[in-house]
C-alpha positions in Angstrom: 171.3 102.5 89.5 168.7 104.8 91.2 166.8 104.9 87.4 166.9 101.0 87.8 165.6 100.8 91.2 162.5 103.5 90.6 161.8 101.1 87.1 161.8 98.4 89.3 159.7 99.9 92.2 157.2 101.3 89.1 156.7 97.8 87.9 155.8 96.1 91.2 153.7 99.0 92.3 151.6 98.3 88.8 151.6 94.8 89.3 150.0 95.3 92.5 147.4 97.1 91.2 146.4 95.4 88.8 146.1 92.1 90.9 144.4 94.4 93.3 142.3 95.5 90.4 142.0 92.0 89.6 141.5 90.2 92.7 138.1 93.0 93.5 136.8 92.6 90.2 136.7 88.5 90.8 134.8 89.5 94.4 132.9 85.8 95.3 129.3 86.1 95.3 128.7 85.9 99.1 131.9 87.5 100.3 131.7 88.9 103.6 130.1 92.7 103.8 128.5 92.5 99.9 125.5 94.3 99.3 123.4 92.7 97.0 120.5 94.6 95.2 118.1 92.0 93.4 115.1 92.2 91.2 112.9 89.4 92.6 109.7 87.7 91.0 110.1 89.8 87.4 109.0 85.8 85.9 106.5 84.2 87.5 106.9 81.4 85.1 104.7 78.4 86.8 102.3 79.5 89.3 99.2 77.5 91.5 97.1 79.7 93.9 94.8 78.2 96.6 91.7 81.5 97.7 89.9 81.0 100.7 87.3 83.9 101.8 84.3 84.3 103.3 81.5 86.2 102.0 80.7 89.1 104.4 77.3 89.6 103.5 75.5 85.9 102.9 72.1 85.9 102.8 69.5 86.1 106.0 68.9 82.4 106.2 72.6 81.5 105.8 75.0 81.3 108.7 78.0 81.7 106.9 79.5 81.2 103.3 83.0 80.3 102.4 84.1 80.3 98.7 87.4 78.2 97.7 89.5 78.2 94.7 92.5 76.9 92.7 93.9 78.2 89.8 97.1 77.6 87.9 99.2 79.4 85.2 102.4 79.2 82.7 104.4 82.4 81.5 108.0 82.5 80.0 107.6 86.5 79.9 104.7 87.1 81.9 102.5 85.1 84.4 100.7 84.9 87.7 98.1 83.4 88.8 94.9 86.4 90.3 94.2 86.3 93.5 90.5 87.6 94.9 87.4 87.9 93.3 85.3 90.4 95.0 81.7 88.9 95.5 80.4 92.7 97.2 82.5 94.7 95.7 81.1 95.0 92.3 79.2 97.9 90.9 75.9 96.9 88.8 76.2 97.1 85.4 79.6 97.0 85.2 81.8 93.2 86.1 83.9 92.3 88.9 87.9 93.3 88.6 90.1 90.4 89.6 92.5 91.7 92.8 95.8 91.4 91.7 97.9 88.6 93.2 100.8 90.6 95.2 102.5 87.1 95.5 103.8 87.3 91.7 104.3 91.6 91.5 107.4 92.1 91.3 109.5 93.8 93.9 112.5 94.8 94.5 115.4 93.2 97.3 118.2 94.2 99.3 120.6 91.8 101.3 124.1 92.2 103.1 125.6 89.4 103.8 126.9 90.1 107.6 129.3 87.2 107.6 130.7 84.8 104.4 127.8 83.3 103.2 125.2 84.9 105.5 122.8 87.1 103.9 119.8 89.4 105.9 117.6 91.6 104.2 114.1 91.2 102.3 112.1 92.6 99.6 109.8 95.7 99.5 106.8 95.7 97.3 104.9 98.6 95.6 102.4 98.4 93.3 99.4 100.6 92.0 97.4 101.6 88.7 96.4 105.3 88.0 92.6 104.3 87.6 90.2 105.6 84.5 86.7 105.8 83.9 83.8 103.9 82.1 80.1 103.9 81.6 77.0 102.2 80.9 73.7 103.2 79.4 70.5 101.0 79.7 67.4 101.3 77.3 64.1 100.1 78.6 60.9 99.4 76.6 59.2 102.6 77.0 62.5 104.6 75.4 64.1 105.6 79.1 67.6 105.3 79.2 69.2 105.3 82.7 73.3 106.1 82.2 75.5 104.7 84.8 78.8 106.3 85.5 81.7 104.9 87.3 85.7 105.1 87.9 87.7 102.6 86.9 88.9 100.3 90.1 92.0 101.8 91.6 94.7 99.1 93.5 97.4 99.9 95.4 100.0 97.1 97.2 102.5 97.5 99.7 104.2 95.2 101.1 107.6 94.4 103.1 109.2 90.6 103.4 112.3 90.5 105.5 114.0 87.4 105.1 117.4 85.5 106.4 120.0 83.7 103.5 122.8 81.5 103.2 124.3 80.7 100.0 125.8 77.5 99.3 128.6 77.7 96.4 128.3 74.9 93.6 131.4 75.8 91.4 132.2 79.1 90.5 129.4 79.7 88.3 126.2 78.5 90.1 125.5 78.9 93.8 122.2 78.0 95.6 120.7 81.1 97.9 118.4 79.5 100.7 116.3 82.0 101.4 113.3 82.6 104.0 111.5 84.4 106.3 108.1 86.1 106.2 105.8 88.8 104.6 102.5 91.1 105.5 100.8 92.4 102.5 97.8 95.4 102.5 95.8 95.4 99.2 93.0 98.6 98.6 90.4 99.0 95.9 88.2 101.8 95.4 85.8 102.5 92.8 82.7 105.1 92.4 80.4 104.9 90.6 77.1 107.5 89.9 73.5 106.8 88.3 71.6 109.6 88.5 72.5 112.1 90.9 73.5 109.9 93.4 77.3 108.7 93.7 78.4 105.7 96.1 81.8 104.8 96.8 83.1 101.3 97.0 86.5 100.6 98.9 88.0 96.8 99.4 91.0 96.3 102.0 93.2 93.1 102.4 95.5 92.3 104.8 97.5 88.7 104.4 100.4 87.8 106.5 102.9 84.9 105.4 105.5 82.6 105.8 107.8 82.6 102.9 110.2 79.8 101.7 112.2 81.6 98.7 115.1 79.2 97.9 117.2 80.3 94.2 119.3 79.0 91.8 122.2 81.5 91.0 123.4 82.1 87.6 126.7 84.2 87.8 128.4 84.5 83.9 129.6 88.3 84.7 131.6 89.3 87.8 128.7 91.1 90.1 126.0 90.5 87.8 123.6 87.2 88.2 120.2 85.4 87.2 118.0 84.1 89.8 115.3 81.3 89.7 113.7 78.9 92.4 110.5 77.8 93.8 108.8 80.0 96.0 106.3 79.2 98.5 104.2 81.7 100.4 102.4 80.2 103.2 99.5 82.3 104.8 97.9 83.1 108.5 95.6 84.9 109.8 94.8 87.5 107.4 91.2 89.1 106.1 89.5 91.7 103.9 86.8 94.4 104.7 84.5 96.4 102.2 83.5 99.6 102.8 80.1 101.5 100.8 79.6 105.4 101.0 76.4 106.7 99.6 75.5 110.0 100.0 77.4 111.2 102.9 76.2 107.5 104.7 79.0 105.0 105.5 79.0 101.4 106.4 81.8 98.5 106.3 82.0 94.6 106.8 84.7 92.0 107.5 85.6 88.5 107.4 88.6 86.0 106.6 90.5 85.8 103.7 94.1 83.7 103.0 95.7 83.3 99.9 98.5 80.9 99.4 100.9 80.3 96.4 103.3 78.4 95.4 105.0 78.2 91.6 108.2 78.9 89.9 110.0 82.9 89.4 113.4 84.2 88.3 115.1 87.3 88.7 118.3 89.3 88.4 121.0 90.2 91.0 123.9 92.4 91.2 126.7 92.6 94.3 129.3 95.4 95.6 
């Protein structure tokens, strides 16, 4: 009898398990106290970016000049739209590098979802290249050659976007994740270049604070594992950009306004605990 009864207990007490086993392995995305790690923007697939700066140094008889553009792109693996074109910051002989559009780098996110369905968090951005070197050499008529040195550009981005979430439950396999909130971005440049024996120093900086509306489809085919893809739209204020020149030891730096704003299609991946 005893035997039977410790059988008995040994068979409930594995059924339990395993339904507890069960029951945590089928966790709903969005359960209350989840911590969801996400790899946002890794697609920008559709992208359209609207650049508004003003050149800091326009000529003597010019009050002011402000340059606009639009540009668009389409990427199934790759994609994004650039952002500036430094007007001041190139070096002669050598052309102007694109800044990188820190709208479409990816970045990676972190939420917790405080109660059912409520997500906080945001995304954290870095970004940078390791630099490298080129040159130029220019023959004139009389058989001079002048050689022209430089760095490669170097760009870093930071940049932190805390955001607020709810996620809306379709059926078991798609959910929609309303997401929003806002961002501040700081872009640097810096590039040297020597001709001669005399080496000058070029150094960009932007700043760009935004709104950001970030609302995502949810793909979950695999308990705690999902795809993510939406619109995104990043809406600027304020915001600027500042070049600085050193030449031999002497230092001098300009401002003005700058914005960027983008808007376009990403996708991701997510995972929950």
């Amino acid at each position: 009898m005893i035997r039977r009864l410790a059988a008995v207990a040994a068979g409930v007490g594995v059924m339990l398990g395993g339904s507890l086993a069960h029951a945590q392995s089928k966790s709903t995305f969005g359960d209350q106290g989840e911590f969801i790690f996400s790899a946002d923007r890794l697609l920008p697939v559709l992208g359209w970016s609207h650049v508004t700066l003003t050149e800091v140094n326009p000529p003597m008889n010019i009050n002011k000049i402000v340059e606009t553009t639009n540009s668009s792109s389409l990427g199934f693996f790759w994609g994004g739209t650039p952002a500036f074109t430094d007007p001041a910051h190139g070096v002669v002989g050598f052309p102007n590098v694109p800044v990188p559009n820190f709208y479409t780098t990816p970045r990676l996110g972190f939420d917790y979802t405080i109660l059912p369905n409520i997500t906080v968090g945001g995304d954290l951005i870095l970004f940078f290249t390791l630099g490298g070197s080129a040159s130029s050499e220019q023959y004139n008529n009389a058989g001079g050659t002048v050689t022209t040195t430089a760095s490669a550009p170097t760009s870093t981005i930071f940049g932190i976007a805390p955001r607020g979430g709810y996620i809306l439950h379709l059926n078991q396999l798609l959910a929609i994740w309303l997401r929003g909130g806002f961002s501040f971005y700081t872009l640097t440049e810096k590039q040297s270049a020597t001709v001669g024996t005399t080496t000058t120093t070029y150094s960009a900086s932007y700043h760009q604070p935004a709104i950001d509306l970030d609302p995502q489809l949810v793909i979950t085919p695999l308990p705690h594992f999902g795809f993510t893809a939406g619109l995104t739209g990043d809406l600027p204020f304020a915001g600027g950009h500042s070049y600085t020149t050193n030449t031999g030891g002497t230092t001098s730096t300009v401002s003005a306004a700058s914005s960027l704003t983008f808007l376009g299609v990403t996708a991701g991946v997510l995972g929950w605990f």
